[in-house]
C-alpha positions as protocol buffer text, in pm:
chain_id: "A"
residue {
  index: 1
  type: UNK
  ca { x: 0 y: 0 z: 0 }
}
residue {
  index: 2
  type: UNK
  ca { x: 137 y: 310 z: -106 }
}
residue {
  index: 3
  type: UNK
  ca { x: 167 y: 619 z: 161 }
}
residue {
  index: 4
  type: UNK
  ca { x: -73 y: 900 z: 121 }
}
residue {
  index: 5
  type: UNK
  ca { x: 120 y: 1266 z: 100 }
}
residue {
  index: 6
  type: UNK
  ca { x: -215 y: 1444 z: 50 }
}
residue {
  index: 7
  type: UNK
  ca { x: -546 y: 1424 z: 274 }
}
residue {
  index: 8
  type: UNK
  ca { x: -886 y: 1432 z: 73 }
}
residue {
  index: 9
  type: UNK
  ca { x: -1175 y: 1490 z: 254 }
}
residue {
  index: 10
  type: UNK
  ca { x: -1551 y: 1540 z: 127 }
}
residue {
  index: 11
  type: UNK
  ca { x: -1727 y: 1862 z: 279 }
}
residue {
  index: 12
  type: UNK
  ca { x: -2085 y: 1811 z: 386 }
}
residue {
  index: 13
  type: UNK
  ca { x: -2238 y: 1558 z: 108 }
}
residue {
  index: 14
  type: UNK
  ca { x: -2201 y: 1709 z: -178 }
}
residue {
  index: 15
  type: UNK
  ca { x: -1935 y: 1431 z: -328 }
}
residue {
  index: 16
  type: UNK
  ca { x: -2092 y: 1156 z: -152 }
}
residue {
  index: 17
  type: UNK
  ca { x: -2435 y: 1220 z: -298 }
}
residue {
  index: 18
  type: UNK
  ca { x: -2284 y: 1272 z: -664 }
}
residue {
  index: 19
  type: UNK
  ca { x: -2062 y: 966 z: -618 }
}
residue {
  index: 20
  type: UNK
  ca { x: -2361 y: 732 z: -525 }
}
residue {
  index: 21
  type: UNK
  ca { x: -2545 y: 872 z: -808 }
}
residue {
  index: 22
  type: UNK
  ca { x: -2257 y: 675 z: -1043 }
}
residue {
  index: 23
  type: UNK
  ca { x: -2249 y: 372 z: -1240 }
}
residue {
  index: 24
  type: UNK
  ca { x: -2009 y: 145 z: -1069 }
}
residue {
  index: 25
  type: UNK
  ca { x: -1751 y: 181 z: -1391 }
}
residue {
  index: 26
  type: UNK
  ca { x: -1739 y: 539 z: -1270 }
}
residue {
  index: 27
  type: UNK
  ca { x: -1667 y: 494 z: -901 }
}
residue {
  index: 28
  type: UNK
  ca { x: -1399 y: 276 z: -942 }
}
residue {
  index: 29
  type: UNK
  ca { x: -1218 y: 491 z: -1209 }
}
residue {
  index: 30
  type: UNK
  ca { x: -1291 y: 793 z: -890 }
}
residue {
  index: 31
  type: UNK
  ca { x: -1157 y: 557 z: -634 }
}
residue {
  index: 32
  type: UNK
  ca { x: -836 y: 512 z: -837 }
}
residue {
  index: 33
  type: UNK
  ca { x: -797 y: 850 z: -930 }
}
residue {
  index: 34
  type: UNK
  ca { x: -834 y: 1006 z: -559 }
}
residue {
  index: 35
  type: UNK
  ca { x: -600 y: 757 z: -493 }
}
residue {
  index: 36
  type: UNK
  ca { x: -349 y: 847 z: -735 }
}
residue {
  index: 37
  type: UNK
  ca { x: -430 y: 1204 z: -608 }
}
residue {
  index: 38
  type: UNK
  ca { x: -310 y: 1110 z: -274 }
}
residue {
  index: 39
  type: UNK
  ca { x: -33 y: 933 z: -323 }
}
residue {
  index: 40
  type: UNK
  ca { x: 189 y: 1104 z: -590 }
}
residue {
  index: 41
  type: UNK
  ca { x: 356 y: 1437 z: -582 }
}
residue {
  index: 42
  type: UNK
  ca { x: 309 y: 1556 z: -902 }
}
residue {
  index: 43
  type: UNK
  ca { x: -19 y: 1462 z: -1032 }
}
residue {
  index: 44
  type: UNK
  ca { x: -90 y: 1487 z: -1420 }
}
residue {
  index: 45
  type: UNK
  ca { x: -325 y: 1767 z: -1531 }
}
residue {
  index: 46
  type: UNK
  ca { x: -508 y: 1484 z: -1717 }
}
residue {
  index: 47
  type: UNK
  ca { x: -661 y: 1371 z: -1337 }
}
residue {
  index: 48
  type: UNK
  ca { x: -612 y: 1656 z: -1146 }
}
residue {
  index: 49
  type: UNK
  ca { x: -627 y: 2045 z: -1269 }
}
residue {
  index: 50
  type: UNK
  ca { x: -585 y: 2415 z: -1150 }
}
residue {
  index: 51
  type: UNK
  ca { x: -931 y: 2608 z: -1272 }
}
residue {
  index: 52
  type: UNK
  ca { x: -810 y: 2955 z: -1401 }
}
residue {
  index: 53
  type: UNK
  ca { x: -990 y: 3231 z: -1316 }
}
residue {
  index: 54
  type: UNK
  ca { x: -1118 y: 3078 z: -992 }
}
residue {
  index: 55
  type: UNK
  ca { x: -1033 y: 3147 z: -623 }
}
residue {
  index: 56
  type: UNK
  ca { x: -828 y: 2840 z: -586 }
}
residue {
  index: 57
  type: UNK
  ca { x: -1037 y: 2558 z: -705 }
}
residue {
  index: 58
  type: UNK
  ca { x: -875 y: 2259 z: -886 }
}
residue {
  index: 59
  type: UNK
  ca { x: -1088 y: 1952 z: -1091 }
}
residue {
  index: 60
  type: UNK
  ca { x: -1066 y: 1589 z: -1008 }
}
residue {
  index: 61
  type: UNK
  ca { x: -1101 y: 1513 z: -1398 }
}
residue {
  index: 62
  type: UNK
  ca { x: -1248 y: 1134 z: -1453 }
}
residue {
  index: 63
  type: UNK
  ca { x: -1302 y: 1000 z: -1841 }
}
residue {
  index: 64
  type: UNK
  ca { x: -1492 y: 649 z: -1845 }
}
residue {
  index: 65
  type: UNK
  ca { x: -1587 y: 573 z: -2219 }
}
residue {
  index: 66
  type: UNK
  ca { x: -1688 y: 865 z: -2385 }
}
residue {
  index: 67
  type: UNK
  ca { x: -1828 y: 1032 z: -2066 }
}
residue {
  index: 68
  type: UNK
  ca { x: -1649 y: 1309 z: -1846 }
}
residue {
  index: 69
  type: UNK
  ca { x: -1715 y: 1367 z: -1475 }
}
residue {
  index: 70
  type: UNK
  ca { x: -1578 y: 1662 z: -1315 }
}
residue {
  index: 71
  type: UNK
  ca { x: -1553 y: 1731 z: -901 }
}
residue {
  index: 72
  type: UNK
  ca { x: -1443 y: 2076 z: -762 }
}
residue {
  index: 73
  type: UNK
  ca { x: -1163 y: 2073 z: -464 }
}
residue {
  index: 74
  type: UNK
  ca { x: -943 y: 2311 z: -340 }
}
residue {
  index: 75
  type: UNK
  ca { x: -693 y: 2272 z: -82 }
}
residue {
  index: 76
  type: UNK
  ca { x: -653 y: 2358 z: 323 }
}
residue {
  index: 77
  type: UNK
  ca { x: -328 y: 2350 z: 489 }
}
residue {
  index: 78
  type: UNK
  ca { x: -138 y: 2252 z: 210 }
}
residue {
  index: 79
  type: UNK
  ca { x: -201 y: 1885 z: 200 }
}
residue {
  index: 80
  type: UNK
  ca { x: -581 y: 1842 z: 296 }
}
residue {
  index: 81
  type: UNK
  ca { x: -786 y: 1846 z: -30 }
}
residue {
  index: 82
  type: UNK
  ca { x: -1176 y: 1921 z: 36 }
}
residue {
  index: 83
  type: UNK
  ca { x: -1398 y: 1808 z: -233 }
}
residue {
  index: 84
  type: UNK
  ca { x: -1727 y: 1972 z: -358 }
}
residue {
  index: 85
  type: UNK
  ca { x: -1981 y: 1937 z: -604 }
}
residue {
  index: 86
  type: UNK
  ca { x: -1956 y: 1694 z: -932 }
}
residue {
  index: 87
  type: UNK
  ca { x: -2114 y: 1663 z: -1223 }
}
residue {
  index: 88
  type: UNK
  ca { x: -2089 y: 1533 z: -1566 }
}
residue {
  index: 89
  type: UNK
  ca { x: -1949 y: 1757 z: -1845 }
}
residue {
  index: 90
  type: UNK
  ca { x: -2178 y: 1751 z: -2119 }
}
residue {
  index: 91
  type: UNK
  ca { x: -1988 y: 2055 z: -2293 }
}
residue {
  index: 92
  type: UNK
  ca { x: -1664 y: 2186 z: -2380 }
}
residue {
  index: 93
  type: UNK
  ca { x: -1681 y: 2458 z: -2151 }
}
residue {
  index: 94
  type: UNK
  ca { x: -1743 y: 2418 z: -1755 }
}
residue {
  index: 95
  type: UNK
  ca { x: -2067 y: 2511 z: -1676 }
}
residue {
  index: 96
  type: UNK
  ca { x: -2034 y: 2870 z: -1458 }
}
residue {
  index: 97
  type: UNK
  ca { x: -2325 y: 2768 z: -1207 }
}
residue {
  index: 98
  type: UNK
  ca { x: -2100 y: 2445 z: -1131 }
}
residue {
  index: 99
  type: UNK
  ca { x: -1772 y: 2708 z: -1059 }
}
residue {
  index: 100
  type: UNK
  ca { x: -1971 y: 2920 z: -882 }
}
residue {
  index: 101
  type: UNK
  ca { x: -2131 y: 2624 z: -662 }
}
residue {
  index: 102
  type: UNK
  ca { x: -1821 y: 2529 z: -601 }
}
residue {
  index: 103
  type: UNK
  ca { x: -1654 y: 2877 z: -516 }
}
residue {
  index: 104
  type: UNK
  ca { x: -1970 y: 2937 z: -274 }
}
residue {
  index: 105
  type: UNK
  ca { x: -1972 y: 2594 z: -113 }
}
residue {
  index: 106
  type: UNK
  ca { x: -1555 y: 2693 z: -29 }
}
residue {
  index: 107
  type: UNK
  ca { x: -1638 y: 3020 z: 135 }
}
residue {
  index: 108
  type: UNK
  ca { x: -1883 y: 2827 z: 365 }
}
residue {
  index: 109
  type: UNK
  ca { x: -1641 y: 2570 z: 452 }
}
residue {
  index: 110
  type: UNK
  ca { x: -1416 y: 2867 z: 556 }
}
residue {
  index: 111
  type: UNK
  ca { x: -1634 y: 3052 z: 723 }
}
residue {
  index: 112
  type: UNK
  ca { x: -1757 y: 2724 z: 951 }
}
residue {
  index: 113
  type: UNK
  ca { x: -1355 y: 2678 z: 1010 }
}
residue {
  index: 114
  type: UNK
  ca { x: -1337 y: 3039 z: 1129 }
}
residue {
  index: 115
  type: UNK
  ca { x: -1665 y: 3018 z: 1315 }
}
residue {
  index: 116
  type: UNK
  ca { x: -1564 y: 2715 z: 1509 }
}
């Protein structure tokens, strides 16, 4: 088993409820990509991506078949990744209500830290 460097945690439901929402194919291919997410420095832009023009948030990028699947994270104390929302991308473009979910649901899980 390899050792983790980063930390993932899922604020609130929002992953859980999109991950149980998948077709198993889909999980798995998740499961392996968090994984890979957690235990290698430098993690490809093809699982794992910086969104530009957002406050910090990165993509967990998953491709099963023909279908895309996209969950927001961004990152607390350096090594603890908190994951959002997910969806599947149906466009080229990421949707701006998902970004902006995900930019919201960040401020609240800072807030709660600051409030606590």
């Amino acid at each position: 088993m390899e050792e983790f460097i980063q930390e993932i945690f899922y604020y609130e439901d929002y992953y859980l409820e999109f991950y149980e929402s998948l077709k198993p194919s889909v999980k798995k291919k998740f499961n392996w990509t968090l994984e890979l997410i957690a235990t290698i420095e430098k993690v490809p832009e093809k699982y794992f991506k910086y969104i530009i023009d957002s406050r910090g948030l990165f993509e967990v990028r998953v491709e099963v078949g023909s279908n895309i699947f996209r969950v927001f994270s961004f990152f607390d104390k350096g090594n603890l990744i908190i994951l959002v929302n997910g969806f599947q991308k149906k466009t080229q473009k990421t949707p701006k209500n998902e970004i902006e979910l995900a930019e919201k649901l960040k401020k609240q899980y800072f807030d709660g830290k600051e409030n606590s």
